[in-house]
C-alpha positions in Angstrom: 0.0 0.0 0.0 2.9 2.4 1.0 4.7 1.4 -2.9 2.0 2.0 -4.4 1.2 5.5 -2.6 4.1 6.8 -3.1 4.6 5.6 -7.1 1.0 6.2 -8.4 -0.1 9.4 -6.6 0.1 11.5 -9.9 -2.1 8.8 -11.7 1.1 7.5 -13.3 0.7 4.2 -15.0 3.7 1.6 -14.4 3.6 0.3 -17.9 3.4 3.6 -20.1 5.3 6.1 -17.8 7.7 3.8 -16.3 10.7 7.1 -16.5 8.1 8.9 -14.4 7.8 6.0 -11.8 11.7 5.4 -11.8 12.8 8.8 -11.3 11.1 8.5 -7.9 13.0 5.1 -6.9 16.4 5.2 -5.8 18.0 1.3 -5.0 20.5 0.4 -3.0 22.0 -3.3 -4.2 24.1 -5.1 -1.1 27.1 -5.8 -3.8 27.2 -3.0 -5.6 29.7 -1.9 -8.2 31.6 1.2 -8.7 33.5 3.0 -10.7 36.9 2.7 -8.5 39.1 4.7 -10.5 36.9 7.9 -10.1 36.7 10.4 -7.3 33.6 10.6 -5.0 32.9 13.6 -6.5 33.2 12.2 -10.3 31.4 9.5 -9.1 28.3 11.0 -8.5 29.0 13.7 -10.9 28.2 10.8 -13.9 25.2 9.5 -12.0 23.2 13.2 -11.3 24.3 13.5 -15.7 22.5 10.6 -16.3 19.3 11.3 -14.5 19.8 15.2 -17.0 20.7 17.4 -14.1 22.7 20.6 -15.2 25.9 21.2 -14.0 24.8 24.1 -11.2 21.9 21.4 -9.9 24.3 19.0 -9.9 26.9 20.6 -8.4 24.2 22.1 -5.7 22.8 18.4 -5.3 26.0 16.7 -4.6 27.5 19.3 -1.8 24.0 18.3 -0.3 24.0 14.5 -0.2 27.8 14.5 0.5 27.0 16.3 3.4 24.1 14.3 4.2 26.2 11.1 4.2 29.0 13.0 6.2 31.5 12.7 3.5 31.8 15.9 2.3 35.7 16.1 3.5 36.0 12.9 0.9 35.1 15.0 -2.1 38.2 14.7 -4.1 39.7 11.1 -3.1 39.2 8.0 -5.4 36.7 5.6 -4.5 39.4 2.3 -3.6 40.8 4.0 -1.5 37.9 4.4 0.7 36.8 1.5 3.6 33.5 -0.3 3.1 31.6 1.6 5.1 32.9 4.9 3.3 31.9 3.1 0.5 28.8 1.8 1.8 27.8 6.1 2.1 28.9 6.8 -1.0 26.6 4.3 -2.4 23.5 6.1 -0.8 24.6 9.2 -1.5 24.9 8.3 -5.4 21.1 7.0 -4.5 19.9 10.3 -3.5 21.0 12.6 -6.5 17.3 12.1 -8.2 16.3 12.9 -4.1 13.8 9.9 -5.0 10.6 9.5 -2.6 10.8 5.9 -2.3 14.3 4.2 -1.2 14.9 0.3 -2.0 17.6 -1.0 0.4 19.3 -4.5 0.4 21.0 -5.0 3.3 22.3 -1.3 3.6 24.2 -2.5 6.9 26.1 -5.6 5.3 29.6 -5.8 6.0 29.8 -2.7 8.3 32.1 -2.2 11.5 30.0 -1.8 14.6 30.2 2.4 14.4 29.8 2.5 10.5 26.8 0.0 11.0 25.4 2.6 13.9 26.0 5.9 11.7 24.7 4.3 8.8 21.1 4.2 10.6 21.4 7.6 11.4 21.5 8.3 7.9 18.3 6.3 7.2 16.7 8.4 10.2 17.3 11.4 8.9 16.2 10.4 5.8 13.0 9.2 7.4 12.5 12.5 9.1 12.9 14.2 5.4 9.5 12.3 4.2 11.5 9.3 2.7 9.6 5.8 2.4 12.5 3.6 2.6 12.3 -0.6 2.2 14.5 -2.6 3.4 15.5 -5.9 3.5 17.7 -7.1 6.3 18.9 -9.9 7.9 20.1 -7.5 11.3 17.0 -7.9 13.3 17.7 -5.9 16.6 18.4 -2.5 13.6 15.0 -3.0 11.9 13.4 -2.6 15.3 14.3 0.6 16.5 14.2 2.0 12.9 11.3 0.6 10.6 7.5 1.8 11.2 5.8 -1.6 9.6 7.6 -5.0 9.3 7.1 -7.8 6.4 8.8 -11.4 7.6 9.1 -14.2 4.7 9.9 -17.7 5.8 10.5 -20.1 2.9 8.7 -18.0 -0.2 5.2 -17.2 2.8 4.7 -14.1 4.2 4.4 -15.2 8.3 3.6 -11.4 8.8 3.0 -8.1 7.6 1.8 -4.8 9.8 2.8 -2.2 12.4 6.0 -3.4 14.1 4.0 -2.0 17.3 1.7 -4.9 16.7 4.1 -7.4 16.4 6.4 -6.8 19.4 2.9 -6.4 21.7 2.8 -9.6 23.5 -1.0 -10.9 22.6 -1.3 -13.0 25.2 -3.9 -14.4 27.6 -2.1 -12.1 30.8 -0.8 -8.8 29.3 2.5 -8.2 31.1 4.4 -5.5 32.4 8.2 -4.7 33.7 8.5 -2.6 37.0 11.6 -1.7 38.0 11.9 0.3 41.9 14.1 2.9 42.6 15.2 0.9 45.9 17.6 -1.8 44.8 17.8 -3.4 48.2 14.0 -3.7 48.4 12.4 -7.6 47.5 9.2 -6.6 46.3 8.2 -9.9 44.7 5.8 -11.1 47.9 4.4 -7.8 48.3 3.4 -7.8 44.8 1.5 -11.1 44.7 -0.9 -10.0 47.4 -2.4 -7.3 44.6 -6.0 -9.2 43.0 -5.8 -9.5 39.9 -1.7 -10.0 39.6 -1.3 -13.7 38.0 2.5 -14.3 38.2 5.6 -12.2 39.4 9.3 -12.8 38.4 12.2 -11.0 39.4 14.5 -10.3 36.7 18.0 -11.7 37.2 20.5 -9.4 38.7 18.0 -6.2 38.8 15.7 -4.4 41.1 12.9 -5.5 38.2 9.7 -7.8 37.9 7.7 -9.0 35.4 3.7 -9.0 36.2 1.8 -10.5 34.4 -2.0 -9.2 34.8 -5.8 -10.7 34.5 -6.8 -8.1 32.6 -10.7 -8.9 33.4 -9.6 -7.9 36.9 -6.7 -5.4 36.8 -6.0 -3.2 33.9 -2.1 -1.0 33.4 -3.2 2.3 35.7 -4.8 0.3 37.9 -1.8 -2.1 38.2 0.1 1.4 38.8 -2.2 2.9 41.5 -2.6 -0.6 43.8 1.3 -0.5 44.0 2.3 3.3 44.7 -0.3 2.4 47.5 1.8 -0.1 48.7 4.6 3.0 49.7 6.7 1.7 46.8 8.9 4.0 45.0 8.7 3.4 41.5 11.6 4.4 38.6 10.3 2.9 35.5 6.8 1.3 34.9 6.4 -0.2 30.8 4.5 -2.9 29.1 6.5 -6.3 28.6 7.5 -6.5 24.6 8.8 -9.1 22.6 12.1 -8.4 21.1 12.2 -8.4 17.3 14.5 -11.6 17.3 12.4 -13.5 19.2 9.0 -12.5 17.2 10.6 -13.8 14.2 11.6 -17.2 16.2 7.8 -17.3 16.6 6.5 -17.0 13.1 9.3 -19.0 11.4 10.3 -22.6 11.2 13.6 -24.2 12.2 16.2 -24.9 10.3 15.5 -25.6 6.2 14.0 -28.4 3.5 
């Protein structure tokens, strides 16, 4: 629904004005090729020409994406001499000289150090702030959660899942849960909780002054939960509802090992 928003808006039709519909796609391969021999700034000199940009637009576009991608003070050196993760940048930056509205991503974060990996992702949130739709496919789970809106998961050719990523890390469970964590770390709150109607189960997380309570919620609902405790005299520091981490989610929908 988003692709499709974002391509055919204008009334554009796919077959007959397929220029129209690519000049708004920009795609990101995970090997991609480059002309190593040419600067950055050649580089995406050739690439804003081809798409029929003027040379003041181009040069205007290019001080813009370089300095998007933070590699504005690699301007004049030649592409192999640059690490992957420069690389990696320049890649998306050569994406963005149409300044397309929808991105096309394969694994943007393949092959990245830990703090090219992290800066990377602050590209694609900034780009995201801009009014970007970006896809993309990953295999880096613990990434797509903290930066994608919606989530698709494939498991051998079937689509286990598509929708909000809110709605898939929600545990949908009989007893909605909840982590409380106390300001006092000496305090053993874990009796005192269980005396609360409508409190199923508490835990006590390992090595923290946290619990996990799980709820009947026909009984006891999240503010309610809240109020019955601060009652109790207990000083809270952090009150949230218990959510599945995106690695596990996808343990959930998909089968083990292959055919």
């Amino acid at each position: 629904l988003e692709f499709r928003r974002v391509l055919f808006r204008s009334g554009d039709d796919i077959i007959t004005d397929v220029k129209q519909i690519r000049r708004r796609l920009g795609f990101m391969p995970d090997h991609f090729s480059m002309y190593r021999q040419m600067t950055v700034y050649e580089y995406l000199d050739f690439f804003a020409a081809a798409y029929g940009l003027t040379v003041r637009q181009r040069d205007s576009v290019i001080d813009d994406v370089l300095a998007l991608t933070d590699m504005s003070g690699r301007k004049n050196e030649l592409i192999n001499s640059l690490s992957r993760g420069m690389q990696q940048r320049i890649s998306l930056a050569r994406v963005l000289v149409n300044d397309p509205e929808l991105l096309l991503l394969d694994e943007p974060a393949s092959g990245l150090d830990p703090r090219a990996r992290i800066e990377l992702m602050e590209i694609l949130r900034e780009l995201r702030r801009m009014g970007k739709t970006i896809f993309i496919s990953s295999h880096i789970l613990s990434e797509l959660a903290e930066l994608c809106d919606h989530v698709t998961i494939i498991d051998r050719g079937r689509v286990k899942y598509s929708g909000t990523m809110e709605q898939l890390l929600s545990l949908e469970e009989e007893h909605p849960s909840f982590v409380l964590r106390v300001a006092d770390t000496e305090l053993d709150l874990e009796e005192q909780l269980r005396t609360i109607n409508g409190i199923v189960s508490v835990d006590k997380l390992d090595g923290k002054p946290e619990y996990r309570v799980a709820i009947d919620s026909t009984q006891l609902d999240s503010g309610e939960l809240l109020k019955r405790v601060l009652e109790q005299g207990v000083s809270i520091a952090a009150f949230n509802p218990d959510r599945k981490h995106l690695n596990q989610a996808f343990l959930d929908l998909t089968e083990r090992g292959v055919r």
